[in-house]
N, C-alpha and C positions, 0 to 999 in steps of 0.2 A: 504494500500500500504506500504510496506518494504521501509525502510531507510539503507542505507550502509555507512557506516565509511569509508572505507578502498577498494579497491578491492581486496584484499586476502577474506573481506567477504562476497562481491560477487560472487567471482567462490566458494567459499565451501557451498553458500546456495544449498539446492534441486533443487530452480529451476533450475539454473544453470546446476548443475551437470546433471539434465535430461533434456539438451537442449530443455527445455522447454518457449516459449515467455513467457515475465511478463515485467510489468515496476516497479518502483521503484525510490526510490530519493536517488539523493548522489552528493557529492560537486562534481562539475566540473572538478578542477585539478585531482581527482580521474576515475572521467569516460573518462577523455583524456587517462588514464596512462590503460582504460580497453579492454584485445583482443576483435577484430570483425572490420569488415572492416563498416567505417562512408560514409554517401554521399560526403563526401570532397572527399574523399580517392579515388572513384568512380570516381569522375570525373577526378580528378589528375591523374587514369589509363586514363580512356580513350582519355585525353587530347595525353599522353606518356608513357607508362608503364614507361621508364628511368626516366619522368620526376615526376612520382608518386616516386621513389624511391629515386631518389634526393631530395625531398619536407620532406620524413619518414627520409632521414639518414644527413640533415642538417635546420632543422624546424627554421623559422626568427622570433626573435619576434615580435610582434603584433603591425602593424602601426595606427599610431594614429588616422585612420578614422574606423580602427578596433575597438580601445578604446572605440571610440566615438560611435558605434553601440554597442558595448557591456554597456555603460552607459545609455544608452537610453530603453535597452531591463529591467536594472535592475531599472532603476528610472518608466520603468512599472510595471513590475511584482512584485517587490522588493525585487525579491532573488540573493542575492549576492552586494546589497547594499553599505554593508558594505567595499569591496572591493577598495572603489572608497572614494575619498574626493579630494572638492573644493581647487583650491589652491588659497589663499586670496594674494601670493604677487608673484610679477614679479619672473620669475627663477631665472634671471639674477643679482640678487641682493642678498646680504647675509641670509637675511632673506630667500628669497626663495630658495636657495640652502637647508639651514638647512632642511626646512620644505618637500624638496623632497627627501633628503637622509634619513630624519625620517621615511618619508610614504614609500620609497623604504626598509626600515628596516624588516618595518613590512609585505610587500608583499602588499604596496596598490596601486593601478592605479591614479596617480594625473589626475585631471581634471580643466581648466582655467576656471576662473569667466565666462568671455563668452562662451564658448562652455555650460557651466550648464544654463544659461539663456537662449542660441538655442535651447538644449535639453527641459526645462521646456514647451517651448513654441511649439517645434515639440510632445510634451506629451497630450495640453492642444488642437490642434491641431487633435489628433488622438481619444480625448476620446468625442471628438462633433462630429464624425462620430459614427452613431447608430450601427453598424455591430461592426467595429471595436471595441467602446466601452464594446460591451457585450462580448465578450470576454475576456476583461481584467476582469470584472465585474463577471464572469461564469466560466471560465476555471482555471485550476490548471497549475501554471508555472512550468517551468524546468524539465519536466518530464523526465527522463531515460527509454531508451527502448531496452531490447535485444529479438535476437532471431536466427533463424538458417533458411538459402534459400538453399535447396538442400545439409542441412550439413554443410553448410559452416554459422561462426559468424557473425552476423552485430551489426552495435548498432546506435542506435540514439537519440536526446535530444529535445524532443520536448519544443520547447518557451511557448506554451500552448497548454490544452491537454483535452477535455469535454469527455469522457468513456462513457455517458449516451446520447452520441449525437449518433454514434460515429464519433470525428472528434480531425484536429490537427489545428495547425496555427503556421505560422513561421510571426516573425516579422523581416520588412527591413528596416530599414535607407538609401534610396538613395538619390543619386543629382535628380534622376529621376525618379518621381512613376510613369509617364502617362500610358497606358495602351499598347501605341504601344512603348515605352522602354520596356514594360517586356515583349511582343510578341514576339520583336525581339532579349532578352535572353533568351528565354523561354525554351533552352535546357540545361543554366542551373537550371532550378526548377523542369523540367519534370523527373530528378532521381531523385530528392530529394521527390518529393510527392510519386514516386513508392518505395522508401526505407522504408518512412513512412507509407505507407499500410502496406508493407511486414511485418513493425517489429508490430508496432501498434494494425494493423489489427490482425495480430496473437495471441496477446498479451490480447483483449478482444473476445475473439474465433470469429470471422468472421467467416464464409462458405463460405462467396468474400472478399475477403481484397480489393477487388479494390472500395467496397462500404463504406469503413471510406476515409471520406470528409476530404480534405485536402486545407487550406487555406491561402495565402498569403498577409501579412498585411503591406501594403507598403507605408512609411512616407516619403515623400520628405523632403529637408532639405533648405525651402521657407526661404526669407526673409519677411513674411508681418505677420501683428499680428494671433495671432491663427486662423485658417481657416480649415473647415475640408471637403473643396475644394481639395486639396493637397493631400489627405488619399485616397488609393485604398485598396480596397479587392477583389482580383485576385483567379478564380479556375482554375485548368488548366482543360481542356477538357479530357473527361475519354477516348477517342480514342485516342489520344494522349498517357497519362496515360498509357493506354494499350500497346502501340510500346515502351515506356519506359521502363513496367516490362520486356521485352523479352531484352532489350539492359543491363540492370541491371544484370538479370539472366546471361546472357553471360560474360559480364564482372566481375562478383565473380567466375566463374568458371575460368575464366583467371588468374583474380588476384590469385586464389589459386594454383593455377597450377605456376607462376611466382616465389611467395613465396615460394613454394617446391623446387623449381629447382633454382632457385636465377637467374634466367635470364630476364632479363628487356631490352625488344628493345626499341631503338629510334623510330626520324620520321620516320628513312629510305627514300628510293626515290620510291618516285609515280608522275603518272599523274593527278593533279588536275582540278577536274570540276568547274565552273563557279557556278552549281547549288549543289556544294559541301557537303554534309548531311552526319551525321551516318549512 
């Protein structure tokens, strides 16, 4: 598998140029900064198109329960680790001022002595659930993945990524893993698992991309000693799945068409039903 520096050396590889699927490794702030439309991006249209382009033309930075799933994803995998350090003294004190304007020097994410011992513990938690464990145990982190629906770019980052399976797995940090939390958000994961086919699937030649298994690895953020009670591993249903690719497909040809034209509608005014759906 190909490592990329830069995205200048991503679009002048071959694959690229012959919009061909492929994955690949490369830092993060690099595959944020690379074209092709992401599942964020996806939902963000279909939430609003206005509201997808307001999200692209004024981006917030990343609130501290973001941090804190992003520190958790890398105290498992351990890529991008380094990113991140403990902070040993209160902010609010001299000491702790220095030492966060040092780490903010360097481009690092401070993290509080507690939150690293919730996280430890939400870790120790996840790898005493068997499924879950082997994944961390088996699959390759961080994965990059482009590819082209109908001509049009996407790209995705798989958390972990087995090619010999074939399958992915997104890791979550919630307040709520139970199984009927994520039932009843379940349209937000149902583009994300058909984005990851699409790109994925293509990426180790599938003939169905809708047969690489896509999995959801879901840590609640418990108070009691490590418990691997608390750990779901969630698949969405491939019928499911299935009404997903077709809502996916529609909304990349939107969004490109959008992006051409520079027009971005609101909510506008509709009748809303009770039993309200895509």
């Amino acid at each position: 598998m190909k490592t990329f520096a830069t995205v200048a050396e991503l679009i002048d590889s071959a694959e690229y140029k012959a919009h061909q699927a492929f994955t690949c490794l490369m830092p993060f702030d690099e595959y944020r900064k690379a074209p092709g439309f992401s599942q964020s991006a996806v939902n963000d249209f279909l939430r609003s198109p206005a509201y997808y382009k307001a999200k692209q033309e004024s981006p917030k930075p990343p609130t501290q329960a973001m941090i804190l799933g992003s520190y958790f994803d890398a105290m498992l995998t351990k890529d991008g680790i380094k990113g991140f350090q403990v902070n040993q003294f209160d902010g609010r004190t001299k000491e702790g001022k220095a030492q966060k304007a040092e780490a903010e020097s360097k481009g690092v994410r401070l993290v509080s002595v507690d939150d690293h011992n919730d996280v430890e513990r939400w870790r120790d938690s996840l790898s005493m659930n068997a499924s879950a464990n082997w994944w961390i145990k088996n699959a390759q982190p961080q994965v990059c993945g482009f590819a082209w629906v109908n001509d049009i770019p996407v790209k995705g980052r798989a958390d972990l990524f087995a090619p010999d399976v074939p399958a992915c797995a997104d890791l979550k940090l919630l307040a709520d893993a139970s199984p009927e939390w994520f039932a009843k958000n379940i349209q937000n994961f149902d583009i994300q698992a058909a984005m990851y086919q699409s790109i994925f699937g293509r990426a180790v030649g599938m003939a169905d991309i809708t047969n690489l298994d896509f999995y959801f690895i879901c840590q609640e953020k418990h108070d009691f000693p490590a418990n691997p009670h608390f750990t779901g591993v969630y698949e969405i249903d491939k019928t499911d799945i299935l009404k997903a690719h077709a809502v996916l497909g529609q909304a990349l040809i939107e969004m490109n068409r959008a992006e051409k034209e520079q027009v971005f509608a609101g909510y506008g005014e509709r009748t809303i039903s009770a039993r309200w759906s895509r």
